[in-house]
TORLUM-495371 format. One record per residue (C-alpha): x, y, z; residue in one letter. Coordinates in steps of 0.1 Angstrom, whole numbers, plus 5000, padded with zeros to 4 digits. Layout:
<pts>
{pt {X,Y,Z},"a"}
...
</pts>
This chain:
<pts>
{pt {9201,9501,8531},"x"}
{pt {9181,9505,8503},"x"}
{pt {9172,9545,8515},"x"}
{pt {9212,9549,8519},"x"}
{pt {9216,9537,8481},"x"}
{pt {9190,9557,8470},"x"}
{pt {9202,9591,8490},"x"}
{pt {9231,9589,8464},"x"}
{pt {9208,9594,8432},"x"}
{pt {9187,9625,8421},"x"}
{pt {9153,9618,8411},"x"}
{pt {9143,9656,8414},"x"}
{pt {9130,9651,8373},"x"}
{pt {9106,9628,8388},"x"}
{pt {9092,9648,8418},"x"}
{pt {9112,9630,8445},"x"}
{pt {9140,9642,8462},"x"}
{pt {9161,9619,8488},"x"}
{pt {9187,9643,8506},"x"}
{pt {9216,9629,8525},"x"}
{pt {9193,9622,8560},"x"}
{pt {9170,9597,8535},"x"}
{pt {9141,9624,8538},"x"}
{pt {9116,9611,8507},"x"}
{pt {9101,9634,8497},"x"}
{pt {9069,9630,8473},"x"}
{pt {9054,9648,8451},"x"}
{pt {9021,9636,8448},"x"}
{pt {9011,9661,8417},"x"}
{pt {9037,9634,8396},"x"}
{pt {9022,9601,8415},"x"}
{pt {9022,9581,8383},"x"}
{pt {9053,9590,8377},"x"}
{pt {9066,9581,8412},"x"}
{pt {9052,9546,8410},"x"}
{pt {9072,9540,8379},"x"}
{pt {9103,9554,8389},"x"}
{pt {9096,9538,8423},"x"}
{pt {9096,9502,8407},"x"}
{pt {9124,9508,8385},"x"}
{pt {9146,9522,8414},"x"}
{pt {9131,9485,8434},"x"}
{pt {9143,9463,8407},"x"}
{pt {9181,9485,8409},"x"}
{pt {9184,9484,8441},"x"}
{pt {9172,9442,8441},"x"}
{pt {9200,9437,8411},"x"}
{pt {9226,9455,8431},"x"}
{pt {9223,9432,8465},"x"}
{pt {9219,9402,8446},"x"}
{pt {9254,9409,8422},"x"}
{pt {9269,9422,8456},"x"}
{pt {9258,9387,8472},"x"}
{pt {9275,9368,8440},"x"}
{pt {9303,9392,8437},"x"}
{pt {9317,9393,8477},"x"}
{pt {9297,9361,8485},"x"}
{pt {9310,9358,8520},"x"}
{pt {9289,9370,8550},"x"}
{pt {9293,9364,8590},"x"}
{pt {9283,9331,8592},"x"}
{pt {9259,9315,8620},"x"}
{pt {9279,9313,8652},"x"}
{pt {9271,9293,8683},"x"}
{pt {9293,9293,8714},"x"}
{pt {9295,9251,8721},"x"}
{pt {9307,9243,8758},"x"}
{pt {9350,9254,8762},"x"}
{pt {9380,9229,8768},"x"}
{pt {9386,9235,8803},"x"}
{pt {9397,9199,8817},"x"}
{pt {9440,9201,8828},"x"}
{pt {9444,9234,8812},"x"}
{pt {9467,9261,8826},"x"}
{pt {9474,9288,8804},"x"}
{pt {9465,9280,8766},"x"}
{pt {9485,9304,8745},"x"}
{pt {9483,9284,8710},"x"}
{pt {9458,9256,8694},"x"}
{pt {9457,9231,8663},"x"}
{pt {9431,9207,8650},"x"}
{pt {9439,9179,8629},"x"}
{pt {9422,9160,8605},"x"}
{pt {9406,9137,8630},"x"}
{pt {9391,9168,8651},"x"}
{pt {9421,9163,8680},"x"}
{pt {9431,9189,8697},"x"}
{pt {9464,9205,8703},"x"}
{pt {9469,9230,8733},"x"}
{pt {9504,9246,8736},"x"}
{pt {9514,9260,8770},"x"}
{pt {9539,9282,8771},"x"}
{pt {9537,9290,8801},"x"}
{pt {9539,9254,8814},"x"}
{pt {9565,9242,8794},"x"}
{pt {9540,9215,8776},"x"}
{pt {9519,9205,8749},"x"}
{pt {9482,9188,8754},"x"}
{pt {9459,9167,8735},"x"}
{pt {9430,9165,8737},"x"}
{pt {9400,9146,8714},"x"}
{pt {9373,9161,8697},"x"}
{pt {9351,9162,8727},"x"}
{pt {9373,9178,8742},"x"}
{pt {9387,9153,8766},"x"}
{pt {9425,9152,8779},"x"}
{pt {9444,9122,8762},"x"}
{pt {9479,9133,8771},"x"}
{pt {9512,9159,8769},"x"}
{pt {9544,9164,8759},"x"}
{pt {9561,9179,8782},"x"}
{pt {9597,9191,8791},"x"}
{pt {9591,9217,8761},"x"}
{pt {9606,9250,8765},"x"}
{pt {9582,9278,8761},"x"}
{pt {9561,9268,8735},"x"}
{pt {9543,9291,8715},"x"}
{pt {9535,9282,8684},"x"}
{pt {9514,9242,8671},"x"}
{pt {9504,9227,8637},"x"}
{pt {9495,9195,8629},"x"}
{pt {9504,9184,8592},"x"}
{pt {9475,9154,8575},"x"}
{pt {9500,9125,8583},"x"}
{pt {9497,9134,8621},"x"}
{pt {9527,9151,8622},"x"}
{pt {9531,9176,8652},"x"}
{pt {9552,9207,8647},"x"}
{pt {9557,9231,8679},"x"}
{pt {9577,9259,8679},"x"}
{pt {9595,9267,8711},"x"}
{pt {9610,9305,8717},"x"}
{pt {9629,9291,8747},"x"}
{pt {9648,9270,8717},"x"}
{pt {9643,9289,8689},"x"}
{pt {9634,9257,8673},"x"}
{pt {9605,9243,8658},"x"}
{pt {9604,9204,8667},"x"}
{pt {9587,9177,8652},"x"}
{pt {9568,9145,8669},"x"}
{pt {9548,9113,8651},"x"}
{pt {9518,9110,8660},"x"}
{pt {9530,9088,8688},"x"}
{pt {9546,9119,8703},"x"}
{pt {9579,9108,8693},"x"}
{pt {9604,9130,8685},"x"}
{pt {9616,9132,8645},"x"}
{pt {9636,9161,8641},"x"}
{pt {9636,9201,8642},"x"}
{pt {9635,9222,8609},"x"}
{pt {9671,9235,8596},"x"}
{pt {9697,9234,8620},"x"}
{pt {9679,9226,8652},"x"}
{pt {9682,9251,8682},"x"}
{pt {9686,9284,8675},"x"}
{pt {9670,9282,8637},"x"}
{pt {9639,9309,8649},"x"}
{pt {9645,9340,8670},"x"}
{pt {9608,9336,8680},"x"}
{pt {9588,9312,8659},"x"}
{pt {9552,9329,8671},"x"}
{pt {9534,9310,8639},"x"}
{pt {9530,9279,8616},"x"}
{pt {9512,9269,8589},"x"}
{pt {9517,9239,8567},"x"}
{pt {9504,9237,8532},"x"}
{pt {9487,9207,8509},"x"}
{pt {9520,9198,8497},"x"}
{pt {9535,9192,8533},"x"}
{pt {9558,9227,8529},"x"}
{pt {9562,9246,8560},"x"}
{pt {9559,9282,8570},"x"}
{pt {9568,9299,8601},"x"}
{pt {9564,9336,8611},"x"}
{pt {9597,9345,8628},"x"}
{pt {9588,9374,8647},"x"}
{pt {9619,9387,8656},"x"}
{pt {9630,9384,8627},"x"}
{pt {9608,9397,8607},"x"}
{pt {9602,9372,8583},"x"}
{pt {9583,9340,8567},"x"}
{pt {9603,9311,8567},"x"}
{pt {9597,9281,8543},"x"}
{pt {9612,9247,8547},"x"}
{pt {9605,9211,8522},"x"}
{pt {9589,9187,8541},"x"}
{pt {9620,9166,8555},"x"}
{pt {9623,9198,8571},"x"}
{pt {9655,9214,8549},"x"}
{pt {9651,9253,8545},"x"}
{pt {9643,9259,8514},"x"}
{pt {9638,9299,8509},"x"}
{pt {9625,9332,8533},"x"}
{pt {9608,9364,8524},"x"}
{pt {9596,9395,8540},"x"}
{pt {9624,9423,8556},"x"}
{pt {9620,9450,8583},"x"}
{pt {9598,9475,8577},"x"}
{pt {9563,9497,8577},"x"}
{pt {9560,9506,8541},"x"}
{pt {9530,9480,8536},"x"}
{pt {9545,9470,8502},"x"}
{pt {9552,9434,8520},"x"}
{pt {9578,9446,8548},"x"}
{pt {9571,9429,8582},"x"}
{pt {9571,9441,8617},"x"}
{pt {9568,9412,8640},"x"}
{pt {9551,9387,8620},"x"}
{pt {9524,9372,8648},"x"}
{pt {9502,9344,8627},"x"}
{pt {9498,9328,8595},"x"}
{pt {9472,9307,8580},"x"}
{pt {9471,9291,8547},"x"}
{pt {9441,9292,8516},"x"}
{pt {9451,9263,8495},"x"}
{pt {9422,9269,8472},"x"}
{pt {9438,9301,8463},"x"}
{pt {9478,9293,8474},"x"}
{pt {9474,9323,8497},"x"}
{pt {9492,9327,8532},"x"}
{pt {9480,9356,8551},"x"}
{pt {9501,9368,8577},"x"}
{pt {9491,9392,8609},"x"}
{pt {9518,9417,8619},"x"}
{pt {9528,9446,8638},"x"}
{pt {9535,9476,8613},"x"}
{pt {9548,9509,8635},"x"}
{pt {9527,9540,8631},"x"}
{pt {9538,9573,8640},"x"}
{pt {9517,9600,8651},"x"}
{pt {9518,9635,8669},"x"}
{pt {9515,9617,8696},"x"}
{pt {9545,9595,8695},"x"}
{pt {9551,9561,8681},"x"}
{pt {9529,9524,8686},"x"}
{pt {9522,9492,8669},"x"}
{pt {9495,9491,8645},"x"}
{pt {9474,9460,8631},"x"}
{pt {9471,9450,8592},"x"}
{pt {9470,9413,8574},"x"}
{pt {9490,9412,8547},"x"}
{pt {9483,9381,8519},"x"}
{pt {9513,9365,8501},"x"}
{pt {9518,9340,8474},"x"}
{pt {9529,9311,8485},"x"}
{pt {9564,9323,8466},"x"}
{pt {9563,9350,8490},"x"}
{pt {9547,9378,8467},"x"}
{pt {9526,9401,8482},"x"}
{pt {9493,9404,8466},"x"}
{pt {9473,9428,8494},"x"}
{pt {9463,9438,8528},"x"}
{pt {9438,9444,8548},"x"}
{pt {9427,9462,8585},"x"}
{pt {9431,9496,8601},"x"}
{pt {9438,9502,8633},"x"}
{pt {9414,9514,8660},"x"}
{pt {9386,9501,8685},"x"}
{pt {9359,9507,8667},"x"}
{pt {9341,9482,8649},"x"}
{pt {9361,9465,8620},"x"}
{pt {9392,9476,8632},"x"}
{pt {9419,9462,8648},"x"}
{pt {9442,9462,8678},"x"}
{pt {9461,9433,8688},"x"}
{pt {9458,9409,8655},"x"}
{pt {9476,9377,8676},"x"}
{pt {9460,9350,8657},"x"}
{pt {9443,9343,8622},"x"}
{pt {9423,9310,8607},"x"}
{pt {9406,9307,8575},"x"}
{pt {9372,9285,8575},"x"}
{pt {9365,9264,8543},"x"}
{pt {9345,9294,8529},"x"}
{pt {9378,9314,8527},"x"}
{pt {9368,9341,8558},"x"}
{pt {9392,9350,8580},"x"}
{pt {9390,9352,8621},"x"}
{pt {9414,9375,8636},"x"}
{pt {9417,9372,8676},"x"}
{pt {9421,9409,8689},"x"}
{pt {9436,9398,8723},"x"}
{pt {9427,9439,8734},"x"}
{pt {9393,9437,8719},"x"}
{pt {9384,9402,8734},"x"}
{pt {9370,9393,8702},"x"}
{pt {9376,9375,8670},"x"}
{pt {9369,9396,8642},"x"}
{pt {9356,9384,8607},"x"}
{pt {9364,9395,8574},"x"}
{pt {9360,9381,8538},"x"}
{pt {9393,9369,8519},"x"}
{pt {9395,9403,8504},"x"}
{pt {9395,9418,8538},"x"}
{pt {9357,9430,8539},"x"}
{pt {9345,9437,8575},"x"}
{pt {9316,9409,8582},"x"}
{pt {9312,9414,8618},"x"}
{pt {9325,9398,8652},"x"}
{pt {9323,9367,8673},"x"}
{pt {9322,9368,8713},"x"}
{pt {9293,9359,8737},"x"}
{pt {9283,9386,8763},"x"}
{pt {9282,9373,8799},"x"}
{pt {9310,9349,8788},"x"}
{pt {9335,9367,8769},"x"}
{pt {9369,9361,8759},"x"}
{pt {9403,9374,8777},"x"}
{pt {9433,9378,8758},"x"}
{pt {9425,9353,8731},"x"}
{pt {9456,9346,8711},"x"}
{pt {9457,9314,8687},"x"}
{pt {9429,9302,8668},"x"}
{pt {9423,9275,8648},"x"}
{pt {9390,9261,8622},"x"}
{pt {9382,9222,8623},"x"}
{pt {9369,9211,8591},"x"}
{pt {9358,9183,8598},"x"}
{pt {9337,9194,8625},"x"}
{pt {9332,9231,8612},"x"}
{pt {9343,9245,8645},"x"}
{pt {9362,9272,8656},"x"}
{pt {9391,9266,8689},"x"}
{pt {9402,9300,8700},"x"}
{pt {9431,9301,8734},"x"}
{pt {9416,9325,8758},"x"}
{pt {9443,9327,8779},"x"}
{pt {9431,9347,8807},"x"}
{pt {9399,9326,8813},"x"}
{pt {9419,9294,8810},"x"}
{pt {9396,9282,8784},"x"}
{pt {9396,9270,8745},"x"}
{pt {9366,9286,8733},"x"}
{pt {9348,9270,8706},"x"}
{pt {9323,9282,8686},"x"}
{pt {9298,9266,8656},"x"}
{pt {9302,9280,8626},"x"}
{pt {9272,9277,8603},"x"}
{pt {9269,9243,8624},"x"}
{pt {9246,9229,8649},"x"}
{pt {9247,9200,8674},"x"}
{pt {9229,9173,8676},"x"}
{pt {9233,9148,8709},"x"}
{pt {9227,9111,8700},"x"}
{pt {9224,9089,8729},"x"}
{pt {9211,9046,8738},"x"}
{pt {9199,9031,8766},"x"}
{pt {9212,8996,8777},"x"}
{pt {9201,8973,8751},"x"}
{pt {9212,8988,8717},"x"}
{pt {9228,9012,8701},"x"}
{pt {9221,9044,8678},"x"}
{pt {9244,9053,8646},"x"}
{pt {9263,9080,8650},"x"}
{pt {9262,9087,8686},"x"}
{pt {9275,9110,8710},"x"}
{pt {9278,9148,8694},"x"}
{pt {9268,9149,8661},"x"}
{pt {9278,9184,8640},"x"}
{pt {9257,9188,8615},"x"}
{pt {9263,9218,8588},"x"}
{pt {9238,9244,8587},"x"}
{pt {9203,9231,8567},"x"}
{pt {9214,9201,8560},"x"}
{pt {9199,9166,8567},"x"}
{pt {9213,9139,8589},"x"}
{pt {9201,9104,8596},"x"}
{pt {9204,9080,8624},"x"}
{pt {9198,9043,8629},"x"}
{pt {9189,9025,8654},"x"}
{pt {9197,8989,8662},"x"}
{pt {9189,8966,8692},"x"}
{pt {9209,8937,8707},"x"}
{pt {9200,8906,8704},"x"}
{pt {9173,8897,8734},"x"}
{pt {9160,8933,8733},"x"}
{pt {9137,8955,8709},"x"}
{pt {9134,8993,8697},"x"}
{pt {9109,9005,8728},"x"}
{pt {9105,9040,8716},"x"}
{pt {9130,9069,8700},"x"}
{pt {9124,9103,8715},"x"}
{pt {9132,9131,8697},"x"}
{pt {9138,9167,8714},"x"}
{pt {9122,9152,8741},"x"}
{pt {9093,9136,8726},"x"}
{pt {9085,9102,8712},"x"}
{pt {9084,9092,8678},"x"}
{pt {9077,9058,8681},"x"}
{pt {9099,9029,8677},"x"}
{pt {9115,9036,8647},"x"}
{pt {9149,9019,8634},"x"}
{pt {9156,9052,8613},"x"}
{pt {9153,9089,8622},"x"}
{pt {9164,9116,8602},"x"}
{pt {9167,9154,8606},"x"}
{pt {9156,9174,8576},"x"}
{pt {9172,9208,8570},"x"}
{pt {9184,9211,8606},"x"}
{pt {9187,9248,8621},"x"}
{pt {9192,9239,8654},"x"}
{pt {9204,9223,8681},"x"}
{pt {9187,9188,8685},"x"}
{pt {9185,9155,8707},"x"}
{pt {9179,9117,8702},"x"}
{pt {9173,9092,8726},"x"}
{pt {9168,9053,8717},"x"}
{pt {9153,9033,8742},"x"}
{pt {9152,8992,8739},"x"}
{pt {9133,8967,8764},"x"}
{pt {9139,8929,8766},"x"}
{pt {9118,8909,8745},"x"}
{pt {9092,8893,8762},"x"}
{pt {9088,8857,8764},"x"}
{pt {9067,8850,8733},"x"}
{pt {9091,8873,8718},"x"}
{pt {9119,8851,8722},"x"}
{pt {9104,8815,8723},"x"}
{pt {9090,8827,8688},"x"}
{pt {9122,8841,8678},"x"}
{pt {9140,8809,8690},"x"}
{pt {9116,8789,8672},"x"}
{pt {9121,8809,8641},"x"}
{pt {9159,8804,8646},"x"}
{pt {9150,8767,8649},"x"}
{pt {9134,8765,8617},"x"}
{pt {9158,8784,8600},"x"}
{pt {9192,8760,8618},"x"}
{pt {9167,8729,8605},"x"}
{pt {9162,8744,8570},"x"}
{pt {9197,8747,8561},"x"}
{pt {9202,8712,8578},"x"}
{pt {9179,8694,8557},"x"}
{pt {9196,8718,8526},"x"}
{pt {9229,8702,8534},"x"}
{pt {9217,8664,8540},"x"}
{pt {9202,8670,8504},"x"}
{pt {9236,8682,8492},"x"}
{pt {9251,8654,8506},"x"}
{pt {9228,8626,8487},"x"}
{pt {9232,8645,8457},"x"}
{pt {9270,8638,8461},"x"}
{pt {9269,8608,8469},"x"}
{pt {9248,8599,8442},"x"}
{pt {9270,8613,8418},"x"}
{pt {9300,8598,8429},"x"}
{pt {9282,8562,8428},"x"}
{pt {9269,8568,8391},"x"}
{pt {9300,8578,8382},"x"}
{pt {9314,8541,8398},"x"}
{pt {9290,8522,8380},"x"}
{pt {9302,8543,8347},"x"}
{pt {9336,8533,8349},"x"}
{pt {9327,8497,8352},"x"}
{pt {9303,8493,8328},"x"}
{pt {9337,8512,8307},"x"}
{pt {9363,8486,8311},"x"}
</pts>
């Protein structure tokens, strides 16, 4: 990097000379002069990556593929987290929606949907699923009881592909067919639409796919379709447009292609907490990673278990995970992002705090405790497999990794208990003799206070 910025500057004067292959060239007649131009040229190059590090800020984060949903899935084709780390699946092709909890463990469905394939999940609970077979968007408590549908019910979307809901409980949803956003109030009136047909790329849709909101900025990006034309004939392109939340159009992003930062098939879009945006490229088998100005930071996918057609996507952040639909594998990836895991389990006799997976962000510290039931004690606390002692308090500095805890308790022995019933025995007779004290001391008071009044009258 530092030869490629340096390739673009002429230090000939000097006795150096960097062509465009990052030959250096020295002179060594003008070595004094080198060194100093060489440091200065050091410190420029040093200020330039750090103010590009302050200025674009975002990089590809720290990915980790964490074991896929899998359990009663049949073809996943859209996915939502809420603010308690469930999970929603919608299957269109099965007609139904699943839940599952943030282990990724089947709760239950609602079913009887027709084609389903759009989910969001507002703060409240609030599930909204939009159904092409309907051309309604329909919305449950978190019971999974029906409230209403947006606007007038059946028929209100041609294909209502995407859904995003922002802080103040508005709702946005990517009519494909019709080539617009759609925004309702949150008692689900319509309330205004942008976006017409068109390529132009000053904020004309064709077949608005996915949206996903950045409330720190009030930005809704939007994947769509644009039609390119070529020599060759005529084919749908890729490009993320970002709107206002009024609907103006404020840029876009992505060019077509396979090669690397390109894009194909844009059929989903997230935004972590950071403010990147993932792109599923169900053609690529990949989810593509960009900053919110549409830099290229690089790709997601696992080699020897990769993706197939992976179309909605979703970030957790809570949890700091990432739930991508891969239809064709059956799955709902998830990945880590710039988090690690760490397993807390007990043995019979106590109990450690948290437990079960624990996701920890990316070098930061996390504490446990451990507690034993009463009759048992702390035997030992093992630690990525080896023992630390019995400790009632373990904590994991500036974790980078994946990580396990194990308590372990034994019964207290006999000495152990006779000596902590006798303690228990002193401590039952101390507050007995406290109370009998009490008692006297009320007594007392109350006869004084007899003999007062007669000595009175």
């Amino acid at each position: 990097m530092v030869l490629g910025f340096w390739s673009c500057v002429n230090f000939n004067n000097y006795g150096v000379n960097l062509s465009c292959r990052d030959a250096l060239v020295i002179d060594m007649t003008n070595r004094s002069q080198f060194k100093c131009i060489a440091l200065i040229s050091a410190i420029v190059c040093l200020f330039l990556l750090s103010s590009a590090s302050v200025l674009y800020g975002a990089t590809l984060p720290d990915f980790e593929r964490f074991p896929p949903i899998t359990q009663a899935l049949n073809g996943p084709t859209a996915v939502a987290v809420d603010s308690s780390d469930n999970i929603y699946v919608a299957e269109s092709s099965s007609n139904r929606l699943l839940i599952f909890n943030g282990e990724g463990t089947y709760l239950k469905t609602i079913g009887w949907l027709e084609k389903p394939v759009s989910v969001a999940v507002k703060d409240d609970g609030q599930i909204y699923v939009g159904s092409r077979g309907t051309g309604s968007v329909s919305v449950y408590d978190p019971r999974s009881v029906l409230l209403f549908k947006l606007g007038r019910g059946d028929g209100e979307f041609s294909q209502p592909n995407g859904i995003a809901i922002d802080g103040a409980g508005n709702i946005y949803v990517a009519d494909s067919a019709e080539d617009n956003i759609k925004v309702y109030n949150p008692d689900g009136s319509f309330n205004f639409s942008f976006g017409t047909s068109g390529d132009r790329g000053d904020g004309q849709l064709n077949f608005p796919v996915s949206i996903a909101i950045n409330e720190r900025t009030g930005e809704l990006f939007v994947s769509d379709l644009p039609v390119l034309k070529s020599a060759t004939g005529v084919y749908e392109g890729a490009r993320i447009q970002v709107f206002d939340l009024s609907g103006g159009l404020k840029r876009s992003f992505g060019a077509y292609g396979v090669e690397k930062g390109s894009l194909v098939k844009p059929l989903g879009v997230a935004l972590d907490d950071e403010g990147r945006v993932y792109v599923t490229d169900s053609y690529k088998n990949i989810v593509s990673v960009f900053d919110s100005e549409g830099e290229y930071l690089g790709d997601i996918y696992t080699e020897g278990s990769p993706m197939r057609t992976p179309l909605g996507i979703s970030f957790s952040k809570n949890t700091s995970r990432l739930f991508i639909a891969s239809l064709n594998t059956v799955k709902i990836e998830v990945y880590g992002i710039d988090v690690k895991m760490i397993n807390a389990s007990a043995g019979p006799g106590g109990s450690i705090s948290p437990s079960g997976t624990v996701y920890v962000r990316k070098e930061r510290d996390q504490g446990f405790k451990i507690m034993a039931n009463h009759g048992y004690q702390i035997e030992d606390v093992v630690v990525d497999g080896e023992s630390v002692g019995s400790a009632s308090t373990y904590t994991f500095s500036d974790v980078t990794a994946p990580h396990s805890i194990e308590a372990r308790f034994t019964p207290l022995s006999v000495e152990n208990m006779d000596s902590e019933s006798t303690g228990l025995g002193r401590r039952v007779a101390l507050l007995i003799v406290i109370l009998v004290i009490a008692a006297l001391v009320i007594k007392r008071q109350q006869i004084l206070g007899i003999f007062q009044k007669k000595k009175e009258e």
